[in-house]
C-alpha positions as CSV (number, residue, x, y, z in Angstrom):
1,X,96.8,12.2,-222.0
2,X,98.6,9.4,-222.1
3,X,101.1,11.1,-224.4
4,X,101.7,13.8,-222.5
5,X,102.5,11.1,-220.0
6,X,105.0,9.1,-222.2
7,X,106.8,12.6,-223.3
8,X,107.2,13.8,-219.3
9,X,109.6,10.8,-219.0
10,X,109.8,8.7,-215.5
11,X,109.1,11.5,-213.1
12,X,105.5,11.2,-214.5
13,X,105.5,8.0,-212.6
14,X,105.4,9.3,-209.0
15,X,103.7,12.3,-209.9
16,X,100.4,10.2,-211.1
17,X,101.0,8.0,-208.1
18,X,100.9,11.9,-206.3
19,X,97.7,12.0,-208.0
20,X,96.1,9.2,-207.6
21,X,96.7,9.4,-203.8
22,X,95.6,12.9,-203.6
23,X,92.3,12.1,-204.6
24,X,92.0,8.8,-202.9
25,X,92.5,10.5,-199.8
26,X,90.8,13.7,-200.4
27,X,87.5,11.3,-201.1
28,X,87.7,9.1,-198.1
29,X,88.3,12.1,-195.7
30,X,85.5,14.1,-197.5
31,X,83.1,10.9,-197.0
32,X,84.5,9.7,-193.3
33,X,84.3,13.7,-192.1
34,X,80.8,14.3,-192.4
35,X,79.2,15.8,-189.2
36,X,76.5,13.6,-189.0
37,X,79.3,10.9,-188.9
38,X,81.0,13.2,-185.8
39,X,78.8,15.4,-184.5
40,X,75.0,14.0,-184.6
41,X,72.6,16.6,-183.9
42,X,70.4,14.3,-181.5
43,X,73.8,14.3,-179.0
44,X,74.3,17.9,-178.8
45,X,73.9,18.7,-175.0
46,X,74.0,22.5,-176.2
47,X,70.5,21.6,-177.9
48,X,69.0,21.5,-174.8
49,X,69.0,17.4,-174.4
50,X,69.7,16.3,-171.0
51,X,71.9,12.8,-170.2
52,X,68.7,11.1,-170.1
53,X,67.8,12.1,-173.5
54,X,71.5,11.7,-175.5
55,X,71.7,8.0,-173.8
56,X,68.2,7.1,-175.0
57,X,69.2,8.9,-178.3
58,X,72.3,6.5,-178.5
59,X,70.7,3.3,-178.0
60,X,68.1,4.0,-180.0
61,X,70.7,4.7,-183.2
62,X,73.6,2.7,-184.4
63,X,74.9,5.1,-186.5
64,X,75.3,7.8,-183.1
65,X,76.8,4.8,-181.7
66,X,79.1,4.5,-184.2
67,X,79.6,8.5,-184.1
68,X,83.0,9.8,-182.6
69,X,80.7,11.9,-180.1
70,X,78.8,8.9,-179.2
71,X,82.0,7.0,-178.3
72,X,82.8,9.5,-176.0
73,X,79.6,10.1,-174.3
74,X,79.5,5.8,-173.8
75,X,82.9,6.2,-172.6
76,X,81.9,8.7,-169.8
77,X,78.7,6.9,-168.9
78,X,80.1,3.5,-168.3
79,X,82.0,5.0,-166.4
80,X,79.5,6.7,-164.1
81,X,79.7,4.5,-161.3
82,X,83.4,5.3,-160.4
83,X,85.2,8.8,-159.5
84,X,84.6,11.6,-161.8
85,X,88.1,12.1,-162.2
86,X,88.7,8.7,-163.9
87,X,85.6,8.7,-165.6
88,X,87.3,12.4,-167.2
89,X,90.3,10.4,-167.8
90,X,88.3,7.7,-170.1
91,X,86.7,10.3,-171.9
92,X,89.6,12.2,-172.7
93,X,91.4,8.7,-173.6
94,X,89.1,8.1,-175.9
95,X,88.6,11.2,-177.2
96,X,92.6,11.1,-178.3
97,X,92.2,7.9,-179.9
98,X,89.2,9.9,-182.0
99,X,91.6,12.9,-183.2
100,X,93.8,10.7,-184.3
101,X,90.7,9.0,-186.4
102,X,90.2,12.1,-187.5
103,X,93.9,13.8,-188.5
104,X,94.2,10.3,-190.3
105,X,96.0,11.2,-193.6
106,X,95.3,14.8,-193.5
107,X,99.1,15.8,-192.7
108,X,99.8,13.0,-195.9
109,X,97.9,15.3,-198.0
110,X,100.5,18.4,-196.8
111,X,103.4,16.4,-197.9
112,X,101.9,15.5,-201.3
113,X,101.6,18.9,-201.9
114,X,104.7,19.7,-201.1
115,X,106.3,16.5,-202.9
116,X,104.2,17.1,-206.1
117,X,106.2,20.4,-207.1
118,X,108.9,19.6,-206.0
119,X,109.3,16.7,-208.6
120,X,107.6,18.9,-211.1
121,X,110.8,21.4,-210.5
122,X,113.2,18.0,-210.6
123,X,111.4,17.4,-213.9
124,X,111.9,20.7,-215.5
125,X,115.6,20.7,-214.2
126,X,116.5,17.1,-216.3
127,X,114.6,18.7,-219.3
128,X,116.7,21.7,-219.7
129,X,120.2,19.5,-218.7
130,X,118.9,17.1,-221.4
131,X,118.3,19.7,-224.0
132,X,121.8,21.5,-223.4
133,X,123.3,17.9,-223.3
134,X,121.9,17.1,-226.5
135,X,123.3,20.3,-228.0
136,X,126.8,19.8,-226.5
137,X,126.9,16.3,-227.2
138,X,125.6,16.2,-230.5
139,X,127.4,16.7,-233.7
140,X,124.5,18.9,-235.2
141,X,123.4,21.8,-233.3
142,X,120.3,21.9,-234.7
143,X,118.1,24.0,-232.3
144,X,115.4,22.0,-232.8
145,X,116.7,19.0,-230.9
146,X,116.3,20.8,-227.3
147,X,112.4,20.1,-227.7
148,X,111.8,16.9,-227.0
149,X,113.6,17.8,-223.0
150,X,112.2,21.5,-223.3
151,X,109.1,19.9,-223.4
152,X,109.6,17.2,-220.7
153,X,110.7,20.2,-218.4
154,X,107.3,21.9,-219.1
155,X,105.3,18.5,-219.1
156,X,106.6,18.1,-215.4
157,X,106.4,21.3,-214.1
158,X,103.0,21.6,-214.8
159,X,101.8,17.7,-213.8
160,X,103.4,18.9,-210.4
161,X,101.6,22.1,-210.0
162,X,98.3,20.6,-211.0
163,X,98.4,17.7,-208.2
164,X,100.2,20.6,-205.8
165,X,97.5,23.1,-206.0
166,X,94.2,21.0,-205.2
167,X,96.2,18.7,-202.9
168,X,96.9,21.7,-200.7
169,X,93.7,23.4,-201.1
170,X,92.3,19.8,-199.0
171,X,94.6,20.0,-196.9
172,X,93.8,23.4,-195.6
173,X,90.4,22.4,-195.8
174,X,90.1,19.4,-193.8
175,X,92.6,20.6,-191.7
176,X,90.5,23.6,-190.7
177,X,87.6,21.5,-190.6
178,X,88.8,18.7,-187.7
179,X,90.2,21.7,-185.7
180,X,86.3,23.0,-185.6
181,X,85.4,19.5,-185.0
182,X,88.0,19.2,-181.7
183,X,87.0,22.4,-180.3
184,X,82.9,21.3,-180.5
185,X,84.2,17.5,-179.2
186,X,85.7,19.6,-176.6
187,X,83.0,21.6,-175.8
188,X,80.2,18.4,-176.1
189,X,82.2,16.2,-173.7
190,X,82.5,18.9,-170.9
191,X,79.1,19.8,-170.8
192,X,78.4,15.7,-170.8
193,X,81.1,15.0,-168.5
194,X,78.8,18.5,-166.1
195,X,75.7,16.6,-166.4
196,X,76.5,13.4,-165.6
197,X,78.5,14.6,-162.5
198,X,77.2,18.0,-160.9
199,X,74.1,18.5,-162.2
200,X,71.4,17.9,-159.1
201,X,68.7,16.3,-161.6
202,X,71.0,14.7,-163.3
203,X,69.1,11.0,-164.2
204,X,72.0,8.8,-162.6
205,X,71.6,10.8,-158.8
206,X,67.6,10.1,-159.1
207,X,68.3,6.6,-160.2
208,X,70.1,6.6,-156.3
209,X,67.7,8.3,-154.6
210,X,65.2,5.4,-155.8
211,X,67.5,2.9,-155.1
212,X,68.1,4.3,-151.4
């Protein structure tokens, strides 16, 4: 390996730096977008569970705390108290600040794919102007002294296809996967935001009623 490394010349450089933050990246998003780390399935209000039920859920579990949908939910229902209009407007606040949790380094991936071949092509460009260089140049024109950039040209093009291909095949991927995750996040914080709000039985008008 490392000699096919040493014979691609300097544009191996970036392209294993390509590499190694390809799959530093693809790892971390594969690990941080897990839908138990989003989504819980004890704060799904399409379930069936009430406001009553996701709060007690919520205190009862850090890691729904921690979740993005429980950081929205918390951000709604501190909130209660004060026009439902504002109480949207938090949601939807910190709902944005979630995307963006979420899209983090995805769109990085897109350019590393994009990048990766691109030096690959560089790479196989330099080869073939160092082989005809070395014929032009040289006082022998022995054919055989084109290999050593022939073979950098290939080295690179195919170092850039390999980091290009599985780079963009994440990128798709996780790209796909946050845009089901915004339309459910969507979907979760509405019905909350419903509950909380217009629902007659809704725990926080009963918890009035007492009171008065």
């Amino acid at each position: 390996m490392w000699e096919l490394v040493k014979a691609g010349g300097w544009l191996m450089l970036p392209l294993v730096i390509c590499s190694i933050f390809t799959v530093a990246i693809a790892i971390e998003r594969f690990i941080r977008l897990k839908k138990s780390n989003i989504l819980p399935a004890g704060l799904l209000l399409s379930q069936g569970a009430g406001v009553k039920g996701v709060m007690q859920y919520l205190k009862q579990n850090d890691s729904a705390q921690s979740s993005t949908l429980g950081r929205i939910f918390m951000a709604g229902y501190q909130n209660r108290q004060q026009p439902e209009n504002y109480a949207r407007a938090q949601m939807e606040a910190t709902a944005s600040q979630e995307i963006g949790y979420l899209e983090k380094n995805i769109n990085f991936l897109g350019t590393l794919s994009a990048v990766a071949p691109l030096l690959g092509l560089l790479g196989t460009v330099l080869g073939i102007i160092e082989s005809f260089l070395v014929i032009d140049l040289g006082t022998n024109s022995n054919p055989t002294l084109m290999i050593p950039g022939i073979s950098k040209a290939l080295i690179t093009t195919a170092a850039g296809m390999l980091i290009a291909i599985p780079a963009l095949f994440a990128y798709r991927y996780f790209q796909r996967l946050v845009q089901e995750y915004i339309a459910e996040l969507e979907q979760q914080s509405t019905l909350f935001h419903v509950a909380l709000f217009y629902q007659n039985d809704s725990v926080e008008e009963q918890e009035v009623k007492k009171a008065s």
